[in-house]
N, C-alpha and C positions, 0 to 999 in steps of 0.2 A: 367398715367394720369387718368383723373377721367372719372366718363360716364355722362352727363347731357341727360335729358329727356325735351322737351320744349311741352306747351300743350297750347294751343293759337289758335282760328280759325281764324286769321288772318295769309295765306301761305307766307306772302314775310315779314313776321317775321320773323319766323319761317326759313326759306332762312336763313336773315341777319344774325340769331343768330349762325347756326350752320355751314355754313362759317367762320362765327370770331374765334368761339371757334376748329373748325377743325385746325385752323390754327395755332394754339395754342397747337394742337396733343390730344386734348381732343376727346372721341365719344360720338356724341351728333345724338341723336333719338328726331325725333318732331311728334307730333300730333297733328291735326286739328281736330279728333274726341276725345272728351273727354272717353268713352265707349270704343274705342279700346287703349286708352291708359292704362286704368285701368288693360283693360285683359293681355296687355304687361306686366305690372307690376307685377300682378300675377305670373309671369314668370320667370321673370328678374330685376336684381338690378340697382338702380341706386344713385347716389353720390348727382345729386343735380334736383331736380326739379324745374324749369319753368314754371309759372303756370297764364294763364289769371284767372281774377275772371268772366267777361262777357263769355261763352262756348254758342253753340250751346244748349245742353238739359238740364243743370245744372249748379252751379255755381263753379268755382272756390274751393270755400269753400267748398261744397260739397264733388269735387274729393278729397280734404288734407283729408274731415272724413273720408272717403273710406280707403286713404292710410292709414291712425292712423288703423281703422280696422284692416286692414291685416297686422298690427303690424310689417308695412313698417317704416324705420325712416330715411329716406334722409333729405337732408337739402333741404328746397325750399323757393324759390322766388317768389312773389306776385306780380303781377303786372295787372292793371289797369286805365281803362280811369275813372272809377267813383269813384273818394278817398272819403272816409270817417274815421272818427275814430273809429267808431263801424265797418266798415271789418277791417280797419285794426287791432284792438283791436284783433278779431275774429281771421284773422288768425295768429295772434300773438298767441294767445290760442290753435292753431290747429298743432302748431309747427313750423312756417313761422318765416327763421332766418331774412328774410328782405321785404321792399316793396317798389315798384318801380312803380310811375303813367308813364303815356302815354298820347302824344308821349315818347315811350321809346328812354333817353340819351344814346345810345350804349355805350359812354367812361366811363358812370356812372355805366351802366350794367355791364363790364367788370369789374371793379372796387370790384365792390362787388362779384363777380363769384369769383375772384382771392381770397378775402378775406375771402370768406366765406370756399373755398375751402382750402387756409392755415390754417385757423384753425384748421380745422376737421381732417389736418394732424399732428399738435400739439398734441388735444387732445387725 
């Protein structure tokens, strides 16, 4: 099963997500500090990131430049409350296989974690 990393400062996301996906036999790591997720990262691998664009010290966008740095390449998901076409363009450009506004549709969410994650077993 894969590993998913969720990074959102919203805690009862976070909760949601990694219940669904637990139950699904996935391990799923969440952060509400954007800065200590990076440092996990540095560390440790993951399959699919989870990614608010609104954080606490930084944006979204941000942490993907960070991860493109450390010449990390998981697949990640986008998600926020403020869509535009230029983030999303943006993290389309920063390697975001998708984007998902908020309130986040769990069955939509699922949806694409599966999809995104069959692929990546394809490829």
């Amino acid at each position: 099963m894969a590993r998913l990393v969720v990074i959102d400062d919203e805690i009862d996301l976070c909760e949601l997500i990694r219940r669904m996906f637990l139950d699904q036999g996935h391990e799923v790591i969440y952060f509400t500090d954007e800065d200590e997720a990076l440092a996990w990262l540095k560390q440790e691998n993951a399959d699919l990131l989870i990614v608010d664009i609104q954080l606490r010290r930084r944006s979204g966008l941000d942490v993907l430049r960070q991860v493109k740095d450390l010449n990390l390449h998981p697949k990640v998901i986008i998600i926020t409350a403020y869509p535009s076409i230029r983030t999303a363009k943006e993290a389309v450009s920063l390697g975001a296989s998708d984007y998902l506004i908020k309130p986040v549709d769990i069955d939509e969410l699922e949806r694409k974690v599966n999809r995104i994650l069959d692929e990546s077993v394809v490829s």
